[in-house]
C-alpha positions as CSV (number, residue, x, y, z in Angstrom):
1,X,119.8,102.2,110.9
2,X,117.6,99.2,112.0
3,X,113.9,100.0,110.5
4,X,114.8,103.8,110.7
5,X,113.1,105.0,108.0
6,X,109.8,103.0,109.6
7,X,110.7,104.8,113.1
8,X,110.7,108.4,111.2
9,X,106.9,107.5,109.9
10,X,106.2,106.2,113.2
11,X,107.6,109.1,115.0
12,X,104.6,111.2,114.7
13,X,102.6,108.7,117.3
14,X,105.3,108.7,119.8
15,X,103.2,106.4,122.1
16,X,102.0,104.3,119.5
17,X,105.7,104.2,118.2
18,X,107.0,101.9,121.7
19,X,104.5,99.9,121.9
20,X,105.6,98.5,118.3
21,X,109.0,99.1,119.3
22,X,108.7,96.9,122.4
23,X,106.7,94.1,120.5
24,X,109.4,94.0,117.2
25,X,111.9,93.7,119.7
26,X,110.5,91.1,121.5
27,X,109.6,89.0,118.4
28,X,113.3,89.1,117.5
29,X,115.6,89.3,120.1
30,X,114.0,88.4,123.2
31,X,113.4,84.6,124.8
32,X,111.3,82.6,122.4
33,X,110.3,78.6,120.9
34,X,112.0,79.8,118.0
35,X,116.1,80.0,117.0
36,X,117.2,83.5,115.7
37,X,118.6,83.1,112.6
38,X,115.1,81.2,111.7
39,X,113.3,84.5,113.1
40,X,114.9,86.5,110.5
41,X,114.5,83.9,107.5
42,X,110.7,83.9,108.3
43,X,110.7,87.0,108.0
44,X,112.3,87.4,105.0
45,X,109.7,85.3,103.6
46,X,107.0,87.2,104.8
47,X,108.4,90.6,103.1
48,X,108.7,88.9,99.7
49,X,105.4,87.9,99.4
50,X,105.0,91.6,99.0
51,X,108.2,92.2,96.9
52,X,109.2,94.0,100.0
53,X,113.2,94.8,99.3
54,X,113.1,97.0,102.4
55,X,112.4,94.3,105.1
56,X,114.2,92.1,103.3
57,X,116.9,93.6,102.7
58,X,117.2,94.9,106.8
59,X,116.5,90.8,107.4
60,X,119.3,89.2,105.8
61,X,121.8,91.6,107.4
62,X,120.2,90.5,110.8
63,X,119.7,86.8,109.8
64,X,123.7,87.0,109.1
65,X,124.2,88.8,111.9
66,X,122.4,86.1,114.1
67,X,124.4,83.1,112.9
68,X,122.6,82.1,109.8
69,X,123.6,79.8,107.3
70,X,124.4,82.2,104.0
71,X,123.5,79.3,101.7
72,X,120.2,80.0,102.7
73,X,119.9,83.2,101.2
74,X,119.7,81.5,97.8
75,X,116.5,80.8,98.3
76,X,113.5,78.0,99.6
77,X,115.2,75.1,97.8
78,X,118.1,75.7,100.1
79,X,116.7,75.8,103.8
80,X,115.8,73.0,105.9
81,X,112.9,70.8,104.8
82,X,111.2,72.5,108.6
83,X,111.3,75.5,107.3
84,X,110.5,75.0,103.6
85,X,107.0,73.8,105.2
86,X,105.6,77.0,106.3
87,X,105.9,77.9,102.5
88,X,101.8,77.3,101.9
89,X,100.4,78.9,105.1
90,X,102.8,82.2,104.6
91,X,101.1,82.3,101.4
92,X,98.0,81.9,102.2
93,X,98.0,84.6,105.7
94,X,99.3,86.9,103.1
95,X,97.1,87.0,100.2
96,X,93.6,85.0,101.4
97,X,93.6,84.4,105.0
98,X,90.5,82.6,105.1
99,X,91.6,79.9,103.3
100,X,93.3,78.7,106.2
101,X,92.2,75.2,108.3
102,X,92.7,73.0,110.7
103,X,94.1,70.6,108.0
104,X,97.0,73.4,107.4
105,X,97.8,73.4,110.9
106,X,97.7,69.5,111.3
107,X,100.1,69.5,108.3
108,X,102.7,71.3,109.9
109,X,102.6,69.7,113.4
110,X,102.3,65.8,112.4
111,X,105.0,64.0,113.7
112,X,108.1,63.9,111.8
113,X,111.6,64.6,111.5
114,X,110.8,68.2,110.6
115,X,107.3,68.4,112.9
116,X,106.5,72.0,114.7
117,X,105.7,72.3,117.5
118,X,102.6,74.6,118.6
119,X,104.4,77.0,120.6
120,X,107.3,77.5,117.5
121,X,104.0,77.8,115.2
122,X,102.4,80.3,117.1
123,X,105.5,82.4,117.6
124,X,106.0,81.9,113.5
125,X,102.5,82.6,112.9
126,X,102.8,86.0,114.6
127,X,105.6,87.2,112.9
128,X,104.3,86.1,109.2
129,X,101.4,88.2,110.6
130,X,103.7,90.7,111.8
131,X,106.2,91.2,108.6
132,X,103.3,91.2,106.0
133,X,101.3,94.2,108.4
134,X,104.7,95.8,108.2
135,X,105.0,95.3,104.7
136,X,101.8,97.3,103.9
137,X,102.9,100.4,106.3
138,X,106.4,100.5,104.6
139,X,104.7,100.5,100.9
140,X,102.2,102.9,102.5
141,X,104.5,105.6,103.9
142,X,106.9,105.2,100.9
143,X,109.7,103.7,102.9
144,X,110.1,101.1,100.2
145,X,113.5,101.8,98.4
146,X,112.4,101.5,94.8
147,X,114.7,103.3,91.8
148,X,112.8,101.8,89.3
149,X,110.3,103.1,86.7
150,X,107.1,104.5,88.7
151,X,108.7,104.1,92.0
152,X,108.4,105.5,95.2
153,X,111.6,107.3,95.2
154,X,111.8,108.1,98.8
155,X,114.7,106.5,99.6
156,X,117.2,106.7,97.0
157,X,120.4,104.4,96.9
158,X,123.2,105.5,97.6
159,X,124.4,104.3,94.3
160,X,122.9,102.2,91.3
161,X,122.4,98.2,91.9
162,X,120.3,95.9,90.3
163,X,121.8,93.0,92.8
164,X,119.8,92.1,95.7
165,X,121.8,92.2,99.0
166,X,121.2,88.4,99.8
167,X,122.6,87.7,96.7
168,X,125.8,89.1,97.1
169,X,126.6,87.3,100.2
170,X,125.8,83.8,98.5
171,X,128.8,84.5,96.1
172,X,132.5,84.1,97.1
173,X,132.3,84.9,100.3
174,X,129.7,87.0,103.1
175,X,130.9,89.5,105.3
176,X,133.6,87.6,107.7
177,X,133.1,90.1,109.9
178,X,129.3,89.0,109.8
179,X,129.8,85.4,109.6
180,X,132.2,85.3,113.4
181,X,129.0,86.5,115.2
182,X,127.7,83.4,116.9
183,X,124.5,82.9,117.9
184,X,123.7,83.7,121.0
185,X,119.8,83.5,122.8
186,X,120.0,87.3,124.1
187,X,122.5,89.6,124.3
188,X,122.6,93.3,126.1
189,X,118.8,93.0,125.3
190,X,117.8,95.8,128.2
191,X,120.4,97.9,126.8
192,X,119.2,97.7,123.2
193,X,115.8,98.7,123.5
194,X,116.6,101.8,126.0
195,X,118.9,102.8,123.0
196,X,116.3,102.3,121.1
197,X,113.9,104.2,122.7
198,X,116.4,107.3,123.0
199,X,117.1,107.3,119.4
200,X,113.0,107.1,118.8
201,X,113.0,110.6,121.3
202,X,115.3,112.3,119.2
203,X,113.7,111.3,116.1
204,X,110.4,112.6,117.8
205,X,111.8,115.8,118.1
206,X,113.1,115.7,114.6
207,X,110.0,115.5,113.6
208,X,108.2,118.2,115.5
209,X,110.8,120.4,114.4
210,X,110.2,119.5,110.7
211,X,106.7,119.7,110.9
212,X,106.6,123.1,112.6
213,X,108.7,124.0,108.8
214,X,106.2,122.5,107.2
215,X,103.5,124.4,108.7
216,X,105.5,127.5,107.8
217,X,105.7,126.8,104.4
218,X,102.3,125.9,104.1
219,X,101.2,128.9,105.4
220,X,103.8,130.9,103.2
221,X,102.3,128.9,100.2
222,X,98.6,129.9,100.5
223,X,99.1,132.8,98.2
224,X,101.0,130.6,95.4
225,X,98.0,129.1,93.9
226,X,96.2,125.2,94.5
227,X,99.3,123.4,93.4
228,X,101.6,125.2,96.6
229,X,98.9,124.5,98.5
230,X,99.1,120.4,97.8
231,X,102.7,120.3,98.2
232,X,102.9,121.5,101.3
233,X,100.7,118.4,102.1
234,X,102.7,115.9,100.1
235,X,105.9,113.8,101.9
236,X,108.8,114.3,99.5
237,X,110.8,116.8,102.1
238,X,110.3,114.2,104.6
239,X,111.7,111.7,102.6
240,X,114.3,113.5,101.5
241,X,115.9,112.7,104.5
242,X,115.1,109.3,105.2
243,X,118.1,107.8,103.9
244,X,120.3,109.4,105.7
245,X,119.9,107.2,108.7
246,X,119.4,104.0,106.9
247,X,122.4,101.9,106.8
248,X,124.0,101.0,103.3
249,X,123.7,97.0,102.8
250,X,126.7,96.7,101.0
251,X,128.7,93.2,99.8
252,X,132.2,92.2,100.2
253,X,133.4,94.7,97.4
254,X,131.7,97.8,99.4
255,X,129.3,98.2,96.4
256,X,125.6,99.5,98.1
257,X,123.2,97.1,96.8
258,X,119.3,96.6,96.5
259,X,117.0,94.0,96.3
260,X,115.7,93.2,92.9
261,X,114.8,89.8,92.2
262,X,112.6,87.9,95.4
263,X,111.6,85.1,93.4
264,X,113.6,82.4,95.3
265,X,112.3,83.6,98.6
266,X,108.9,82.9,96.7
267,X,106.8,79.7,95.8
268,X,103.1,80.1,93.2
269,X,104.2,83.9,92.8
270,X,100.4,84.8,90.9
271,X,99.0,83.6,94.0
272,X,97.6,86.7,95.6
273,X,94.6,88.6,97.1
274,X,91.4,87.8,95.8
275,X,87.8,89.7,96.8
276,X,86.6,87.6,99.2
277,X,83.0,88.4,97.7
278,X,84.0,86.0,95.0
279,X,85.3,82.9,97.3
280,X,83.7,79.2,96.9
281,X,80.5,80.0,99.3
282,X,80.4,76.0,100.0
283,X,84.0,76.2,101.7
284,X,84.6,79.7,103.1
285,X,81.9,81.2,105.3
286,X,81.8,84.7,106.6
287,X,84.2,85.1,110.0
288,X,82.0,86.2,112.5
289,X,83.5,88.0,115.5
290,X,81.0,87.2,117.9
291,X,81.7,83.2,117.4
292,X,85.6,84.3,117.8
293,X,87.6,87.3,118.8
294,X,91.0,88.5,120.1
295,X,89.4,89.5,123.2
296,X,87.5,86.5,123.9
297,X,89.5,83.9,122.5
298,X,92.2,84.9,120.3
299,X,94.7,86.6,122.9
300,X,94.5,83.8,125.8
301,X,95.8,81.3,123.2
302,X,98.7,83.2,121.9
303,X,99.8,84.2,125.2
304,X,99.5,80.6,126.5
305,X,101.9,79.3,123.9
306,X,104.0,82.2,123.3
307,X,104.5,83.8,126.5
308,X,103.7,87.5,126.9
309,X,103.7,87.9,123.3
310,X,99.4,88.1,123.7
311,X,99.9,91.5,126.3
312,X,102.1,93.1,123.7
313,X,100.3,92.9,120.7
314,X,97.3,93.6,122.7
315,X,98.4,96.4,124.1
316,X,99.5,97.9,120.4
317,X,96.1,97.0,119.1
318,X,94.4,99.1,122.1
319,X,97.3,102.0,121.2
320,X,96.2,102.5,117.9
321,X,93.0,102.8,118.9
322,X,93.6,105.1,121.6
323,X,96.0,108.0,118.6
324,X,94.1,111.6,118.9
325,X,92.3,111.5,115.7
326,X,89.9,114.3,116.4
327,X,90.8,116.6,113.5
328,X,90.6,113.7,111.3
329,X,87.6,112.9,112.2
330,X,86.0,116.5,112.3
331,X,86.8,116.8,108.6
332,X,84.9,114.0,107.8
333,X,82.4,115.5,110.1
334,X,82.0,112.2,112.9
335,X,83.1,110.8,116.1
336,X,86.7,110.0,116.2
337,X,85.8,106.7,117.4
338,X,83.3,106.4,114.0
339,X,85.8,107.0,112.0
340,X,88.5,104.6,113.5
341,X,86.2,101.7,113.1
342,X,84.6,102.6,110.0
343,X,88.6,102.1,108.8
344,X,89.1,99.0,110.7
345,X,85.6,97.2,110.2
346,X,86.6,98.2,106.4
347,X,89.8,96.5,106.3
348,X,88.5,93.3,108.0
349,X,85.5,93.5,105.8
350,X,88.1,92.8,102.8
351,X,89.1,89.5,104.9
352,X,85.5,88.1,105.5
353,X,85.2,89.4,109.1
354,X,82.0,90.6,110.1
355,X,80.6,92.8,113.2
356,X,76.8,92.3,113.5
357,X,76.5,95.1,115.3
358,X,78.0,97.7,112.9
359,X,76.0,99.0,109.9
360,X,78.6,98.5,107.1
361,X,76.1,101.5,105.1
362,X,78.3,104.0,107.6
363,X,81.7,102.9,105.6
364,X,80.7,104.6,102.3
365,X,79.5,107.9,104.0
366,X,82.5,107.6,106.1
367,X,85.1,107.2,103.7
368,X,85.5,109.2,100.3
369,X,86.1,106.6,97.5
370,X,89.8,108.0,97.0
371,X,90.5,107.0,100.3
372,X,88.4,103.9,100.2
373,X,90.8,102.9,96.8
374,X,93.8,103.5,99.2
375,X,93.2,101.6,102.2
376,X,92.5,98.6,99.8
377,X,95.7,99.1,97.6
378,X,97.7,99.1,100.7
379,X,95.9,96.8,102.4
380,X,95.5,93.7,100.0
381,X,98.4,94.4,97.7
382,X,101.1,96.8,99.5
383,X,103.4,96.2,96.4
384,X,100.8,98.3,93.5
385,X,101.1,101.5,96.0
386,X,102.6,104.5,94.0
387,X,103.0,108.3,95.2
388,X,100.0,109.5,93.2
389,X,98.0,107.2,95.7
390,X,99.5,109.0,98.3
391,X,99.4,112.0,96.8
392,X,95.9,112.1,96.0
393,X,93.9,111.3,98.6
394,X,93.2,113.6,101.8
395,X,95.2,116.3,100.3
396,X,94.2,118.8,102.6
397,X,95.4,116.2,105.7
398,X,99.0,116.5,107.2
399,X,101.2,113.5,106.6
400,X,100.7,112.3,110.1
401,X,97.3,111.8,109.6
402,X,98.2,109.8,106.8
403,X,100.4,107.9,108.4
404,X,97.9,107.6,111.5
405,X,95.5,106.1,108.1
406,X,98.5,103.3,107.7
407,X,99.0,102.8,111.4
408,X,95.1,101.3,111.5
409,X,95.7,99.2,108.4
410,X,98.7,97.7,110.1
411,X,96.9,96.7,112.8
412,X,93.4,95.7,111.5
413,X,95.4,93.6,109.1
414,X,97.5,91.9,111.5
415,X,94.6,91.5,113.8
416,X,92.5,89.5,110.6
417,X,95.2,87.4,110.0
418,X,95.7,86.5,113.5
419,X,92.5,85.3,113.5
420,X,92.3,83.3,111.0
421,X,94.9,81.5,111.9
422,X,94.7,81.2,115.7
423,X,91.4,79.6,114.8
424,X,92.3,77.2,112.7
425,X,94.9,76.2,115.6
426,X,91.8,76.6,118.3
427,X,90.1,73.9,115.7
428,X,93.0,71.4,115.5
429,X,93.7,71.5,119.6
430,X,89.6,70.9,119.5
């Protein structure tokens, strides 16, 4: 059940879907500067930035399941002074990413007791980068459980909690059976990701055969008037049967729990996303690619402190940009390659990042303002996305063009806040 419902969204880019496969798995299971309980904590912070309950939820049980210390899971005030640290610059990749400085960075490596080192802050840095990217695809695709008022809805509990998971482990006693896994560097790690990879086949051809159904009820609903027509395009039958794979996270008593209440996870909760339009002028300039970029400058560092790690995420970033997108692309009458990078110069626009040799006057002919309103929602504030977002805009696109929409925010995201931060690290080794 590990990210499952992510893997179905996914599925409809089977290349695409590997690559990330290979890099998630690598960022938490595979040889690294960092321990792997801390992996999983990191990322749980990450997630609630974005009141994510669906990554944080699946990171406790693997945090648990790597060793860590359940007294943790009561929140910051209760982890290692170390950890508590990379508080401020999670906060700030996740919200306003060019806030970020040398002076950060220096903060976190001084020496002390509870100093980082550069390669443990690279490899934290990617996943924060990592976990909030994922954060937006999960709100984006509607794999976000949510029972709530105005939620998603698409994956529905298998029965009602208000009690987040972490919180029922902090109480008389976690899972034993969870708490008797020791921690252990890598284990089986080959044979993981071919399972992996077999399940992500099946799933593939899942999800052919559902969309081929889908085509034959669109096709059957042409005669049934405009509002047929639109749900043919809509998700809800493919959600429908998203929780089926998803484990239950269930506490000591067997009751299935959610996540309701991030808050301890959390420091300065108003903190978020601000236009970057409005930023103090006399302290944040615009990033400018051609001064640094992950060709040039960005991937050599990260691969130099965190080996490997730079091939893998390059090679995603270069998959994404690679997904078919010619039908997309011939309704908004362009190039496929226009359209990709009128999306991704879009997205990094929102950070401050600037091409000077792309004429930002293509975005609004490229993108209709519906869509425009999207990408933003899920790109700056995952956590505000609703189904009528998703709903409304590109109803006459299938849902994996959609999803192929919140595969380039992923990236273009992760890729800004890489940036910003491997940066400020190029200026502090400077």
């Amino acid at each position: 059940g590990w990210l499952e419902a992510v893997i179905q969204q996914m599925g409809y880019h089977p290349q695409y879907l590997d690559s990330f496969l290979k890099t998630q798995h690598y960022l938490m299971h595979m040889d690294g500067p960092l321990p792997f309980d801390c992996r999983h904590y990191i990322a749980i912070m990450a997630a609630a930035r974005h009141q994510c309950r669906y990554l944080v939820n699946l990171h406790v049980l693997q945090f648990l399941r790597a060793g860590g210390d359940p007294q943790w899971l009561r929140g910051l005030d209760f982890i290692p002074p170390k950890l508590r640290k990379l508080n401020e610059i999670n906060k700030i990749l996740a919200h306003r990413p060019w806030l970020i400085t040398k002076e950060h960075i220096e903060k976190l490596l001084k020496i002390s007791e509870w100093s980082w080192s550069l390669a443990e802050l690279v490899h934290a840095v990617v996943l924060l980068a990592h976990c909030h990217a994922l954060a937006s695809f999960v709100f984006g695709c509607g794999c976000e459980q949510d029972e709530g008022p105005g939620g998603r809805g698409s994956l529905k509990p298998l029965s009602p909690g208000n009690q987040c998971f972490c919180e029922a482990t902090t109480g008389s006693g976690c899972s034993q059976e969870l708490l008797r896994i020791n921690r252990k560097r890598s284990l089986d790690s080959c044979m993981e990701l071919d399972s992996l990879r077999e399940r992500v086949q099946r799933i593939h051809v899942e999800t052919e055969g559902r969309e081929e159904m889908r085509q034959q009820d669109r096709e059957e609903g042409e005669g049934q008037g405009a509002e047929g027509a639109v749900a043919g395009n809509r998700a809800p039958e493919h959600h429908s049967d998203l929780s089926v794979g998803l484990f239950p996270l269930a506490d000591t008593n067997g009751e299935v729990t959610s996540a309701t209440n991030l808050a301890c996870y959390m420091q300065d909760p108003d903190f978020g996303y601000q236009d970057f339009a409005r930023r103090n002028e006399d302290q944040t300039q615009v990033f400018r690619v051609q001064d640094y970029s992950w060709e040039d400058h960005g991937f050599s560092l990260v691969n130099r402190l965190y080996s490997d790690i730079g091939h893998l995420l390059d090679e995603k970033f270069r998959m994404v940009d690679g997904l078919q997108s010619s039908a997309m692309a011939k309704r908004q009458g362009c190039e496929p390659s226009v359209f990709k990078r009128g999306v991704w110069n879009y997205i990094h626009c929102m950070f401050g990042i600037r091409y000077d040799d792309y004429d930002y006057a293509e975005v609004n002919q490229l993108l209709e303002r519906m869509l425009k309103v999207y990408i933003k929602t899920v790109t700056c504030y995952p956590e505000k996305t609703n189904s009528e977002m998703f709903d409304r805009f590109w109803k006459q696109f299938k849902h994996s063009e959609k999803v192929h929409v919140n595969l380039l925010i992923l990236e273009a995201r992760m890729q800004a806040e890489l940036l910003y931060a491997l940066q400020a690290i190029t200026q502090y080794m400077i």
